[in-house]
N, CA, C and O atoms as a MOPAC input file, in Angstrom:
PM7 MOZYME 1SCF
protein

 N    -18.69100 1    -3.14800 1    20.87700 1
 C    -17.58800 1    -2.74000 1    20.02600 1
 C    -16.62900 1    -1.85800 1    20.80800 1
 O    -17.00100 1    -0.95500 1    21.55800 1
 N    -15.42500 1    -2.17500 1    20.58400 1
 C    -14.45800 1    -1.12300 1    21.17200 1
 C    -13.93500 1     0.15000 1    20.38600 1
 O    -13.67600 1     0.14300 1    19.18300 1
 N    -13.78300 1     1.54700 1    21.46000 1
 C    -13.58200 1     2.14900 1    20.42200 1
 C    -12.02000 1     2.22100 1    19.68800 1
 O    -11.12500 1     1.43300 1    19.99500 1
 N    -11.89600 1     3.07100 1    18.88900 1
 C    -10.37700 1     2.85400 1    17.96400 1
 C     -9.34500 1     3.25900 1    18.61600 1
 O     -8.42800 1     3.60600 1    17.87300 1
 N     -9.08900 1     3.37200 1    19.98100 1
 C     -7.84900 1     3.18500 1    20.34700 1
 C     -7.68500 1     1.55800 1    20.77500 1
 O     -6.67000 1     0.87100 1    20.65800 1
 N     -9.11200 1     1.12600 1    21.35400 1
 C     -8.87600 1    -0.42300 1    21.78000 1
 C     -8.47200 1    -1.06500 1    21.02500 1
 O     -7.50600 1    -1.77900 1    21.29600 1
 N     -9.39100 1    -1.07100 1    19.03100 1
 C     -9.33800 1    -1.59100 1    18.06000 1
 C     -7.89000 1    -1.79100 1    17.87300 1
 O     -7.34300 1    -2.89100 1    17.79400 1
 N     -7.03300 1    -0.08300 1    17.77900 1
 C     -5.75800 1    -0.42900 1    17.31000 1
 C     -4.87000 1    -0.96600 1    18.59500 1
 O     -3.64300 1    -0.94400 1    18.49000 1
 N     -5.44700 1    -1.41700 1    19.73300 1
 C     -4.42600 1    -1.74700 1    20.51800 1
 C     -4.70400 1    -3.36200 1    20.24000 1
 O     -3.77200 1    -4.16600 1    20.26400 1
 N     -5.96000 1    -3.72300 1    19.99500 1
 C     -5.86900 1    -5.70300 1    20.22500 1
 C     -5.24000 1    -5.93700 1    18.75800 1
 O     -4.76300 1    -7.02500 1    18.43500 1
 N     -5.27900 1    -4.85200 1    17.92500 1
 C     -5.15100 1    -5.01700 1    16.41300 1
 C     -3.12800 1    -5.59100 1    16.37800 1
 O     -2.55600 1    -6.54600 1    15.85200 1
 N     -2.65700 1    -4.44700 1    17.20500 1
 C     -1.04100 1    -4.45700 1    17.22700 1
 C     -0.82500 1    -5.79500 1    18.03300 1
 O     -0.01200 1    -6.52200 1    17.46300 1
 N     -1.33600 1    -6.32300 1    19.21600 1
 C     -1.49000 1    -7.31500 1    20.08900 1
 C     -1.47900 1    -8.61700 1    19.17700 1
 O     -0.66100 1    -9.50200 1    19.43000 1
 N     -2.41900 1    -8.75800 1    18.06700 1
 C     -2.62700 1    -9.74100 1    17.37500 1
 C     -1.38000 1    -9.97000 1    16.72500 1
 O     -0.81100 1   -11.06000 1    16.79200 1
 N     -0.77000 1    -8.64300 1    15.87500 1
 C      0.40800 1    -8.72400 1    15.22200 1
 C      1.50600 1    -9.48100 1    15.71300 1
 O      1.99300 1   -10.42100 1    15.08500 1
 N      1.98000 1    -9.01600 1    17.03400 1
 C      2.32000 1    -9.44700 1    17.94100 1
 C      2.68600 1   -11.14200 1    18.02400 1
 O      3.75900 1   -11.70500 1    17.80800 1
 N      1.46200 1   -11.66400 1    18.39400 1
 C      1.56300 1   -13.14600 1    18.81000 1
 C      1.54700 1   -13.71300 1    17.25900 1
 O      1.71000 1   -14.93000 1    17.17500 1
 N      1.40900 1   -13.14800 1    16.28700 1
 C      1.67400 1   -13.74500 1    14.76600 1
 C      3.18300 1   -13.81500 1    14.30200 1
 O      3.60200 1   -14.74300 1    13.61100 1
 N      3.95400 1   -12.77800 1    14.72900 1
 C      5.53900 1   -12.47200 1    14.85200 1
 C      5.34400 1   -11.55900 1    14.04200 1
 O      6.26200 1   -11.62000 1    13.22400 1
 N      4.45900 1   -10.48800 1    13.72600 1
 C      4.48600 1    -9.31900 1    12.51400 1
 C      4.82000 1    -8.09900 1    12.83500 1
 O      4.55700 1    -7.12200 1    12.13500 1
 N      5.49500 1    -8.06000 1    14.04500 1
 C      6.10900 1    -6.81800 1    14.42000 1
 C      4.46900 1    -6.14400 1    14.60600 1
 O      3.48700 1    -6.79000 1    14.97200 1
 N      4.49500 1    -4.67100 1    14.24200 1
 C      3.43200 1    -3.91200 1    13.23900 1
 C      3.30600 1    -3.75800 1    12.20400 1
 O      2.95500 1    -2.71600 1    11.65200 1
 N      3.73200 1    -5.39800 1    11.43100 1
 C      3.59200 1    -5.48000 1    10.16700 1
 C      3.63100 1    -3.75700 1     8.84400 1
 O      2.92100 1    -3.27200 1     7.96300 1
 N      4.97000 1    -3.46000 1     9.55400 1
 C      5.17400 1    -2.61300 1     8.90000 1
 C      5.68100 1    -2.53800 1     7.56400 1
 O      6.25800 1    -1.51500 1     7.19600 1
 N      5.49400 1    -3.71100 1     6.64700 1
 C      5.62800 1    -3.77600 1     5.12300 1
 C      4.04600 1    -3.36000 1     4.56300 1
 O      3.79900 1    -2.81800 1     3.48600 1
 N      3.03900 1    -3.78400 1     5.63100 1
 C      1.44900 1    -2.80300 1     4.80700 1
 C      1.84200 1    -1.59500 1     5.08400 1
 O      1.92800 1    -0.88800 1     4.07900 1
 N      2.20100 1    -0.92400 1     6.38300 1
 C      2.28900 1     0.51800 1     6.63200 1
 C      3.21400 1     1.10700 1     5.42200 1
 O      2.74900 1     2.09700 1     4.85900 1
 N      4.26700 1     0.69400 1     5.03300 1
 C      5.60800 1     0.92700 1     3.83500 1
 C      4.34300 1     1.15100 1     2.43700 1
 O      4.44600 1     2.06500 1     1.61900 1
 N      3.51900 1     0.39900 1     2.42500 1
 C      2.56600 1     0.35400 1     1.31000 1
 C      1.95200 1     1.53500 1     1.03000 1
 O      2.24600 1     2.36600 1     0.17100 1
 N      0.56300 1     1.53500 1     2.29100 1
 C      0.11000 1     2.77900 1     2.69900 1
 C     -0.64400 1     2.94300 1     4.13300 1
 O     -1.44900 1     2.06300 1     4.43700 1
 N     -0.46100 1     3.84600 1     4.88100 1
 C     -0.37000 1     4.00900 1     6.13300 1
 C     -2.34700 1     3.70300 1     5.96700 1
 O     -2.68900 1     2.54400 1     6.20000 1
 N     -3.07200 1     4.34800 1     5.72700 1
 C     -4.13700 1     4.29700 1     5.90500 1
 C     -4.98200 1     2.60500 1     5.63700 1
 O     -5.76000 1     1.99200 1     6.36700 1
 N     -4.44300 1     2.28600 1     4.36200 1
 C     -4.58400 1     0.58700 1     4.45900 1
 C     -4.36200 1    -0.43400 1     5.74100 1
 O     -5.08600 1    -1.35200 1     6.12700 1
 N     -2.85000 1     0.15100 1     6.37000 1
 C     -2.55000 1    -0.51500 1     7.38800 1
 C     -3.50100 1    -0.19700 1     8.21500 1
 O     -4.18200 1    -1.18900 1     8.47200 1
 N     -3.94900 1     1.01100 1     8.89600 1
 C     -5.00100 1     1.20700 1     9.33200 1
 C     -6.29100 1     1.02600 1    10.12100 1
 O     -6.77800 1     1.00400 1    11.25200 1
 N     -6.56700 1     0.89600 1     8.68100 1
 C     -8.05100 1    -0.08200 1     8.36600 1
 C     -8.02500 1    -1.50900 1     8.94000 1
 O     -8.80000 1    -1.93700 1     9.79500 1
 N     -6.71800 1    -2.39200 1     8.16800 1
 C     -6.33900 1    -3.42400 1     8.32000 1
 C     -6.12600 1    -3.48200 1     9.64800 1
 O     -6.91000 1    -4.26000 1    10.19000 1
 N     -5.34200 1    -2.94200 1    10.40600 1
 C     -5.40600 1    -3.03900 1    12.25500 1
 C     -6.07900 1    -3.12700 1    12.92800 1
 O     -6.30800 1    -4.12000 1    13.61900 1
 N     -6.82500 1    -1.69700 1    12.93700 1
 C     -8.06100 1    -1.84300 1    13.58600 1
 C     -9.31200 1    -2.44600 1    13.46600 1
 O    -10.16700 1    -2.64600 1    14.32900 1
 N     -9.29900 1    -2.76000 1    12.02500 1
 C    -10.97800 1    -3.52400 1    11.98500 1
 C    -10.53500 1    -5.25200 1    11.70700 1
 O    -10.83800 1    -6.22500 1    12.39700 1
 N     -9.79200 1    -5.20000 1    10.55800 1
 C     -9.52000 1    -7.07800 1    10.25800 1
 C     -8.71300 1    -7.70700 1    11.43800 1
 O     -8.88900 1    -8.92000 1    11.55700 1
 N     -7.71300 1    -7.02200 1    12.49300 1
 C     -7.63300 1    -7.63500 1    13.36000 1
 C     -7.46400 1    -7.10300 1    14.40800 1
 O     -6.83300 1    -7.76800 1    15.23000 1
 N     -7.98900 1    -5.56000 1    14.87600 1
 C     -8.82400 1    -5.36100 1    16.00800 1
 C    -10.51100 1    -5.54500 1    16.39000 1
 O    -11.16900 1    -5.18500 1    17.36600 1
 N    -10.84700 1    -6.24600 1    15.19600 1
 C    -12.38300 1    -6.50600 1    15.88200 1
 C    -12.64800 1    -8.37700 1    15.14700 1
 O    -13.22200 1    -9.25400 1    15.79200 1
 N    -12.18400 1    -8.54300 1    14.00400 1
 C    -12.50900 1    -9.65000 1    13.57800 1
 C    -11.81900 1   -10.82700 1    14.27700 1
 O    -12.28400 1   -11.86600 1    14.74400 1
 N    -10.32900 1   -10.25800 1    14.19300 1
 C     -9.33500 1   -11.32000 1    14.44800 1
 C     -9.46400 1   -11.46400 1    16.05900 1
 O     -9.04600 1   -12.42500 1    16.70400 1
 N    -10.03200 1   -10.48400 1    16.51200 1
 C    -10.42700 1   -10.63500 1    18.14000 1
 C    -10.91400 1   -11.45700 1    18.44500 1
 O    -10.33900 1   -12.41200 1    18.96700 1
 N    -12.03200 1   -11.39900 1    18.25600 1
 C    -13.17900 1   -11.98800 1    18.26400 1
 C    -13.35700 1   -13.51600 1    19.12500 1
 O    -12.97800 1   -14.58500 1    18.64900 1
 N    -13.84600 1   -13.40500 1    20.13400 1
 C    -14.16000 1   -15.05700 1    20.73400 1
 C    -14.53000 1   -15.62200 1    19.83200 1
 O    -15.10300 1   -15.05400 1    18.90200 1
 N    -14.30000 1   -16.89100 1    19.86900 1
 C    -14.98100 1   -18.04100 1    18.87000 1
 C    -14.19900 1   -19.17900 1    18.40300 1
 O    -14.43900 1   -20.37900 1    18.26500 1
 N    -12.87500 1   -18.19800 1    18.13900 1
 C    -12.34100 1   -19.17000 1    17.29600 1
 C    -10.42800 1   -18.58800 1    17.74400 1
 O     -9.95200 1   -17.46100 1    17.60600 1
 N     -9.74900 1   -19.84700 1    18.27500 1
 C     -8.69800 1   -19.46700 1    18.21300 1
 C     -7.66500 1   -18.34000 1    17.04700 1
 O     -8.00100 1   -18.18100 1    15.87300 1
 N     -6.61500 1   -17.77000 1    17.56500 1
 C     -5.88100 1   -17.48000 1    16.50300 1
 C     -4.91600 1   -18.49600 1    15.32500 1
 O     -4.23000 1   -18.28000 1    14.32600 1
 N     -5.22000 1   -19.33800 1    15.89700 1
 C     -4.39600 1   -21.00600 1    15.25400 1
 C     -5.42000 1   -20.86900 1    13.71300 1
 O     -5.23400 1   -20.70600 1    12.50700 1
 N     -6.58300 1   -21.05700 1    14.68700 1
 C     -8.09700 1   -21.65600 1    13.80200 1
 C     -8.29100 1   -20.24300 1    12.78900 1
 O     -7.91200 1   -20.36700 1    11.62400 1
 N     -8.70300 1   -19.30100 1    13.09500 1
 C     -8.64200 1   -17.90000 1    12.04500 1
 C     -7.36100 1   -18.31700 1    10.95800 1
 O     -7.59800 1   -18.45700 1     9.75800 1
 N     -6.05700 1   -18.48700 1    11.49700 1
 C     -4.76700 1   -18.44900 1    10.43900 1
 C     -5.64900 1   -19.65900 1     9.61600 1
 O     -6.21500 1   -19.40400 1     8.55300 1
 N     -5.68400 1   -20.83600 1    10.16700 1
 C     -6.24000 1   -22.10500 1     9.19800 1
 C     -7.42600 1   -21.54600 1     7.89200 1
 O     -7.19200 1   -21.78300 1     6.70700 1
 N     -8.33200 1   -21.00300 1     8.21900 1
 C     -9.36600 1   -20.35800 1     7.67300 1
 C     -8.63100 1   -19.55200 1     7.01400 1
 O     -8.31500 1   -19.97200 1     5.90100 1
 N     -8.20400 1   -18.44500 1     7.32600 1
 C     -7.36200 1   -17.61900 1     6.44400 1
 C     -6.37500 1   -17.86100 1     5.50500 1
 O     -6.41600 1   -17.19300 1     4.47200 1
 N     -5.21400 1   -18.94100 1     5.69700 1
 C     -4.73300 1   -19.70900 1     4.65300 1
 C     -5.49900 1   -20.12900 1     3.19800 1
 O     -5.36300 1   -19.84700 1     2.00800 1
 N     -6.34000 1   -20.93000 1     3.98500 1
 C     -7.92400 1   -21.83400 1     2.95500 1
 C     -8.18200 1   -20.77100 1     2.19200 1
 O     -7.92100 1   -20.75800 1     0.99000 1
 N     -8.75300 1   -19.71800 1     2.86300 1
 C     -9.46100 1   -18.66200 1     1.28100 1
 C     -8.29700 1   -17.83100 1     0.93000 1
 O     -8.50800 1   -17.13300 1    -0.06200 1
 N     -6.97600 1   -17.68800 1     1.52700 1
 C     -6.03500 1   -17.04000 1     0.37900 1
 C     -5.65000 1   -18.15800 1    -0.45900 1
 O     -5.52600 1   -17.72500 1    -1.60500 1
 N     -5.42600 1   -19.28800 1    -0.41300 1
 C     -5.69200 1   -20.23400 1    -1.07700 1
 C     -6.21000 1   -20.38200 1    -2.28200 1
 O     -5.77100 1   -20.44800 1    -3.43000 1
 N     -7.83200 1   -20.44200 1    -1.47200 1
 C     -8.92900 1   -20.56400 1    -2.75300 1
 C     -8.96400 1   -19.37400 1    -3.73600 1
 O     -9.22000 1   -19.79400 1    -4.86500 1
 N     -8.78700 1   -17.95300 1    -3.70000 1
 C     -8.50700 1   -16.91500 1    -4.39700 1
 C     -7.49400 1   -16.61400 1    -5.04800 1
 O     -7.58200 1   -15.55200 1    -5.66400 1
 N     -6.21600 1   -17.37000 1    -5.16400 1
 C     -4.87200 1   -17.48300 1    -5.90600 1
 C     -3.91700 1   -16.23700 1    -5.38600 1
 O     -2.99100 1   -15.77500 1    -6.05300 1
 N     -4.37000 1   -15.70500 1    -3.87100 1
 C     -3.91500 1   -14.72400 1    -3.40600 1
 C     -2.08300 1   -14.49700 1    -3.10700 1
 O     -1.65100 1   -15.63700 1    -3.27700 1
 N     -1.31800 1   -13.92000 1    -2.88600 1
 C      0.10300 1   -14.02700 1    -3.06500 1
 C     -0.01900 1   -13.60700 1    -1.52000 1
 O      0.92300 1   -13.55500 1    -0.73000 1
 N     -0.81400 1   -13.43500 1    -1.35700 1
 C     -1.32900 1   -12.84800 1     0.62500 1
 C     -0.35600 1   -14.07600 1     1.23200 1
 O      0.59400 1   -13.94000 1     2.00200 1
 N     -0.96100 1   -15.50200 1     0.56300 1
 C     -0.96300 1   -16.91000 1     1.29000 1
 C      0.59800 1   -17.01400 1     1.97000 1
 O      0.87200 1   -17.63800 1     2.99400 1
 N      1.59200 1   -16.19700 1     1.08500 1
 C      2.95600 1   -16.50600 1     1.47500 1
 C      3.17500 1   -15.89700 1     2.81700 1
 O      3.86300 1   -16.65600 1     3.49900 1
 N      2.72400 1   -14.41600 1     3.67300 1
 C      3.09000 1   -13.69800 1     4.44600 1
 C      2.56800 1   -14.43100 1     5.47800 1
 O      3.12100 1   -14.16500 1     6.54600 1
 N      1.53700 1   -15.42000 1     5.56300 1
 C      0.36800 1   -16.01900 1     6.46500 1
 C      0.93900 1   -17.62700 1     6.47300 1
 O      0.36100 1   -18.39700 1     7.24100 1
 N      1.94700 1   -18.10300 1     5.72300 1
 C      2.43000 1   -19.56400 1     5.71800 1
 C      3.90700 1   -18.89200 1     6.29800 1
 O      3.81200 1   -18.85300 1     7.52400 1
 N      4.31400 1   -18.72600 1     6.16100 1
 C      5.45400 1   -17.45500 1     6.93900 1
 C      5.64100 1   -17.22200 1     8.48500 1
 O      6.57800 1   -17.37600 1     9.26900 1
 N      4.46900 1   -16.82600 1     8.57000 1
 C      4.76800 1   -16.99000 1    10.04200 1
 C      3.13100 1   -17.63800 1    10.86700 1
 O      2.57600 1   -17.14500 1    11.84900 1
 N      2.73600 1   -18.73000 1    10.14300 1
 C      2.00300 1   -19.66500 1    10.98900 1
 C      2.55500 1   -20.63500 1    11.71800 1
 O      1.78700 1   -21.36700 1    12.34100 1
 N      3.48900 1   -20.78200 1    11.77500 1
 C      4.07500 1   -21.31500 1    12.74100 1
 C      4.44800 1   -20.70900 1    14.21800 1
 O      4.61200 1   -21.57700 1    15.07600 1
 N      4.58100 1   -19.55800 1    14.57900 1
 C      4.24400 1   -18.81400 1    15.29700 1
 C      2.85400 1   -19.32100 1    16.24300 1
 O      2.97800 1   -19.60600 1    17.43400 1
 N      1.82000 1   -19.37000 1    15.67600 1
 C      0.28300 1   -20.04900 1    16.25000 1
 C      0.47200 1   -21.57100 1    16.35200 1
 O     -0.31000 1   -22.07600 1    17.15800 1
 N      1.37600 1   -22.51100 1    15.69400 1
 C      1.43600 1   -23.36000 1    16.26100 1
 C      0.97700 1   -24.47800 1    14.87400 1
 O      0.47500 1   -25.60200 1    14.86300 1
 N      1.27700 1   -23.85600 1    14.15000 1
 C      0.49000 1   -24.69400 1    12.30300 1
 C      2.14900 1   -25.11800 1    11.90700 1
 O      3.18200 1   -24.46900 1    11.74000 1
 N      1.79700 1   -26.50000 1    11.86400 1
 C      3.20300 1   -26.97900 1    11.00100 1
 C      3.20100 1   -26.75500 1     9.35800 1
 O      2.25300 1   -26.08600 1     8.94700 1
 N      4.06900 1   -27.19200 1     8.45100 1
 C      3.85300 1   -26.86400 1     7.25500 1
 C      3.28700 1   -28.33300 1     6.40700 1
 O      3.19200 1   -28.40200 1     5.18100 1
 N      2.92300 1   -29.53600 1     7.43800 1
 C      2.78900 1   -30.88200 1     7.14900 1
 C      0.82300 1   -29.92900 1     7.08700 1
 O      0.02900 1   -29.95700 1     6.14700 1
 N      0.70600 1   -29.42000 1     8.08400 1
 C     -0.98500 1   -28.96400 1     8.29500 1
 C     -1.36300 1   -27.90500 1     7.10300 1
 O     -2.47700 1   -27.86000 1     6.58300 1
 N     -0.27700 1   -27.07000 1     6.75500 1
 C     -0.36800 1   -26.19600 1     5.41100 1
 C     -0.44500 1   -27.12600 1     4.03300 1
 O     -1.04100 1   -26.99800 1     2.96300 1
 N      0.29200 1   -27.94600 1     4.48900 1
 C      0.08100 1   -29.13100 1     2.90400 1
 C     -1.39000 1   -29.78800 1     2.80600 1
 O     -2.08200 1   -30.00600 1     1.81100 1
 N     -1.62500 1   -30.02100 1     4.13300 1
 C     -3.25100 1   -30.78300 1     4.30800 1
 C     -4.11700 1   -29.76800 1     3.93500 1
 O     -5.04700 1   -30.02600 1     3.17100 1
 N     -3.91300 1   -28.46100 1     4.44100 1
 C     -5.09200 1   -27.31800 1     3.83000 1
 C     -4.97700 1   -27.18300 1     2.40500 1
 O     -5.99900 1   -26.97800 1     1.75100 1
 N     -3.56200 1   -27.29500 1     1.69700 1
 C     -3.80500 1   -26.80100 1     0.14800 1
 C     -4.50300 1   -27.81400 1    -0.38500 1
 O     -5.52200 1   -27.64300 1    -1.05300 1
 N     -3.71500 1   -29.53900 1     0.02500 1
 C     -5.08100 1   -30.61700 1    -0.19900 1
 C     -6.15500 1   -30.72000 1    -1.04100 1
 O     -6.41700 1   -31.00100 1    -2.21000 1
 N     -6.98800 1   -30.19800 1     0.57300 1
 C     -8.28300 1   -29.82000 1     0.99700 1
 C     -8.85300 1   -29.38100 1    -0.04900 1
 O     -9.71400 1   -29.84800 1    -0.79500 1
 N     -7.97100 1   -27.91900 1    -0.00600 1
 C     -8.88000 1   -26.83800 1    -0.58500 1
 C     -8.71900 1   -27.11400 1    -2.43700 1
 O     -9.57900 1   -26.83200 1    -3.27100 1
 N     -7.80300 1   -27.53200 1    -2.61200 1
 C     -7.31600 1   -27.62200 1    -4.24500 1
 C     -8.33900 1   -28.35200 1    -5.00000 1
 O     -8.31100 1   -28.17800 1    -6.21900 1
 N     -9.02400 1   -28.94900 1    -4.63600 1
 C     -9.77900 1   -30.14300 1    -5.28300 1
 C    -11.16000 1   -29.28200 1    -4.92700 1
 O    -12.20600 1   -29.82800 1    -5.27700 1
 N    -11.26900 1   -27.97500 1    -4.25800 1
 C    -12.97000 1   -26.96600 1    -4.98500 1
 C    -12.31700 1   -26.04700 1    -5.49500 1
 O    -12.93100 1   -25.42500 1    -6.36200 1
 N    -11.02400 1   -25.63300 1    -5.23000 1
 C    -11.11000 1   -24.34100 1    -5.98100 1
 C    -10.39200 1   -24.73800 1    -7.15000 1
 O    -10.22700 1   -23.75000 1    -7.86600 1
 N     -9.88000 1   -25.81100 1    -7.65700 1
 C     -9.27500 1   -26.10700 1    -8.77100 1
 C     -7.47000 1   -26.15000 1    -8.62000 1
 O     -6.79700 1   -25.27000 1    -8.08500 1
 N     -6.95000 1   -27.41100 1    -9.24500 1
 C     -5.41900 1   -27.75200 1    -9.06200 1
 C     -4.79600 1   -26.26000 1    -9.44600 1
 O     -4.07700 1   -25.79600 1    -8.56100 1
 N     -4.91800 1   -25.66000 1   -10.31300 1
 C     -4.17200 1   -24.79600 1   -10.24900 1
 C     -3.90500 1   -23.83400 1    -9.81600 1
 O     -2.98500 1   -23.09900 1   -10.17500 1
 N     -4.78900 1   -23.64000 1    -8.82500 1
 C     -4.37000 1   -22.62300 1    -7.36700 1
 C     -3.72900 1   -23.47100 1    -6.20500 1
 O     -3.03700 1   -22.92600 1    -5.34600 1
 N     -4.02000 1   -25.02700 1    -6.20800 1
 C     -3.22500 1   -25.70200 1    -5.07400 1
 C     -2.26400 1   -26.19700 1    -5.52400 1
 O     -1.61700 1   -26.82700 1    -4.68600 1
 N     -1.62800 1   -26.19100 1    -7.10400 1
 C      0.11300 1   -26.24200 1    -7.33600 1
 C      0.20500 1   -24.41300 1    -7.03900 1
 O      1.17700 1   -24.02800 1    -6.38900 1
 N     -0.43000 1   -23.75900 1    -7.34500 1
 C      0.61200 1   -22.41100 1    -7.06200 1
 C      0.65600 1   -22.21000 1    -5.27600 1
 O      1.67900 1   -21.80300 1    -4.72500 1
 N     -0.32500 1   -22.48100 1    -4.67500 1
 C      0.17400 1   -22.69500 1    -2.90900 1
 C      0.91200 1   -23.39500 1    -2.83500 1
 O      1.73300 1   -23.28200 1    -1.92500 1
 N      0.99200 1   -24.47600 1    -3.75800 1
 C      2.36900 1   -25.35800 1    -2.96600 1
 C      3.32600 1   -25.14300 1    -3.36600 1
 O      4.32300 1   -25.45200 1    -2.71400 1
 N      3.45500 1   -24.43200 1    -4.79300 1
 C      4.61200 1   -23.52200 1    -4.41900 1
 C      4.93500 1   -22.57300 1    -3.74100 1
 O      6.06600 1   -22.08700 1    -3.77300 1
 N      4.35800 1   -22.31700 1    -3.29800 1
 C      4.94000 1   -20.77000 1    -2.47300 1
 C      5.20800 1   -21.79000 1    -0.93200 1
 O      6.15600 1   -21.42900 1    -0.23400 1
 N      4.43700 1   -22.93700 1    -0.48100 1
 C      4.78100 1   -22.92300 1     0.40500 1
 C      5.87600 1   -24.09600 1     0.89200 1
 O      6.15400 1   -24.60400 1     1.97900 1
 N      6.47200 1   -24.30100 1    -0.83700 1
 C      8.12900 1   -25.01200 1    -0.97400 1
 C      8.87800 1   -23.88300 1    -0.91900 1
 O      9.97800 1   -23.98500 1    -0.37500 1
 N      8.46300 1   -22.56600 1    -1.46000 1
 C      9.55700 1   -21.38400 1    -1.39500 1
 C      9.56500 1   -21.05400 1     0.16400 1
 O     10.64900 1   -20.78500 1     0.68100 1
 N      8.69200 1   -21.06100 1     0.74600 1
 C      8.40800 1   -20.23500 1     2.31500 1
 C      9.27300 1   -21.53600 1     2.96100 1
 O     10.18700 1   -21.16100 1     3.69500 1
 N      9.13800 1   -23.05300 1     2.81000 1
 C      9.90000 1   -23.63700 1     4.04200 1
 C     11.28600 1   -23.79500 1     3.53000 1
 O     12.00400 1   -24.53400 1     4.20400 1
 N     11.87900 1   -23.17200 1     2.32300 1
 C     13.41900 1   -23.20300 1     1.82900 1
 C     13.89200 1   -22.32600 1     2.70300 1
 O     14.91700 1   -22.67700 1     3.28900 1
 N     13.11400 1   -20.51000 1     3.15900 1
 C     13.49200 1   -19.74100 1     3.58900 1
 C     13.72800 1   -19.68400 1     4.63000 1
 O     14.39900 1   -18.72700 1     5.01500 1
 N     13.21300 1   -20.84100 1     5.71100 1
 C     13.53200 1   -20.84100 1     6.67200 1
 C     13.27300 1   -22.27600 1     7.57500 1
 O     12.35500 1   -22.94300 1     7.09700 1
 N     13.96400 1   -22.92300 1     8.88900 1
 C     13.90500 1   -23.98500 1     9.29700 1
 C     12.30900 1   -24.49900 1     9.40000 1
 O     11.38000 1   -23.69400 1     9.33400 1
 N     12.09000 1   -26.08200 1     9.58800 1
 C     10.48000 1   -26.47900 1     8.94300 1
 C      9.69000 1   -26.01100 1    10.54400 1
 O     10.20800 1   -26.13400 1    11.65400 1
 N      8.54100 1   -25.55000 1    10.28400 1
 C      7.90600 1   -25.11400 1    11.75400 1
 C      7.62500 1   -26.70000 1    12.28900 1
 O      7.67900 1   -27.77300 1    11.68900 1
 N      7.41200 1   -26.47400 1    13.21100 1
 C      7.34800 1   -27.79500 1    14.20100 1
 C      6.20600 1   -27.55100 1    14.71100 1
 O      5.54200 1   -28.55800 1    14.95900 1
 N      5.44400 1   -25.92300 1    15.11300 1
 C      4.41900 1   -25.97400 1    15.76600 1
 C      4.17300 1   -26.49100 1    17.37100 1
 O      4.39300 1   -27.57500 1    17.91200 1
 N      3.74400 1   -25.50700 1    17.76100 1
 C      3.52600 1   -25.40500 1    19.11000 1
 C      1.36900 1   -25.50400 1    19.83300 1
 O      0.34900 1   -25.73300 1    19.18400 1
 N      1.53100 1   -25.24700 1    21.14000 1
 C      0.82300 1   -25.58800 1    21.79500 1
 C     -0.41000 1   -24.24700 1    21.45500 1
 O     -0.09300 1   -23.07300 1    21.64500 1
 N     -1.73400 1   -24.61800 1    20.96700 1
 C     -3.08500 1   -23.90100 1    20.39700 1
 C     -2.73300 1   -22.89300 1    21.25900 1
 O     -2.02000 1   -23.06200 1    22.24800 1
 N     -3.35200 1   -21.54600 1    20.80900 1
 C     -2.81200 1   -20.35900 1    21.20000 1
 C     -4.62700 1   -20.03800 1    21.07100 1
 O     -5.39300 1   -20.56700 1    20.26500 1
 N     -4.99500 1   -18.93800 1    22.21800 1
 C     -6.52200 1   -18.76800 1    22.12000 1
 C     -6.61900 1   -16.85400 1    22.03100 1
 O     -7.71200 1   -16.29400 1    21.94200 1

């Protein structure tokens, strides 16, 4: 384990290659949430060998997804950044809509008709590790 200056340094790093600045709309929230959120969900989890940052966003989409989370919009937003088109966001709501029930995969697909109005369609780029 690294200690919490490493945490918050791979944590900001991650932000980083996501396009989230230091996702300073959690910090605007509350500084200590952001925090937490830096240093542990993506200075130690989101680190983590195993699994690309492409592959974590994919996974992470899926269960904000499956939970009817409003999270899903900030994470379809800028997955394109990692290299996820919004043709691969339509295949995950899919997926996932038919266990967690249609009416969490019409409310992802709305949000993620509102997210590609807001801006040009991602095209997606080359797996990012």
């Amino acid at each position: 384990m690294l200690d919490a200056r490493g945490r918050r340094e791979r944590g900001l790093r991650v932000y980083k290659k996501m396009g989230w600045g230091e996702n300073a709309g959690l910090k605007e929230v509350d500084e200590e949430v952001w925090s937490l959120t830096t240093d542990f969900i993506f200075g130690e989890i989101w680190s983590r060998p195993g699994l690309s940052l492409r592959d974590r966003e994919l996974v992470t989409l899926a269960s904000l997804i499956a939970i009817g989370s409003e999270g899903m919009s900030v994470h379809m937003r800028h997955s394109h950044k990692l290299g996820i088109t919004d043709k691969e966001i339509k295949e995950v709501i899919l997926q996932v809509m038919y266990y967690v029930g249609q009416p969490r995969g019409f409310f992802a697909m709305r949000r993620l008709k509102a997210e590609m109005a807001e801006r040009p369609p991602a095209r997606g780029k080359k797996k990012q590790r």
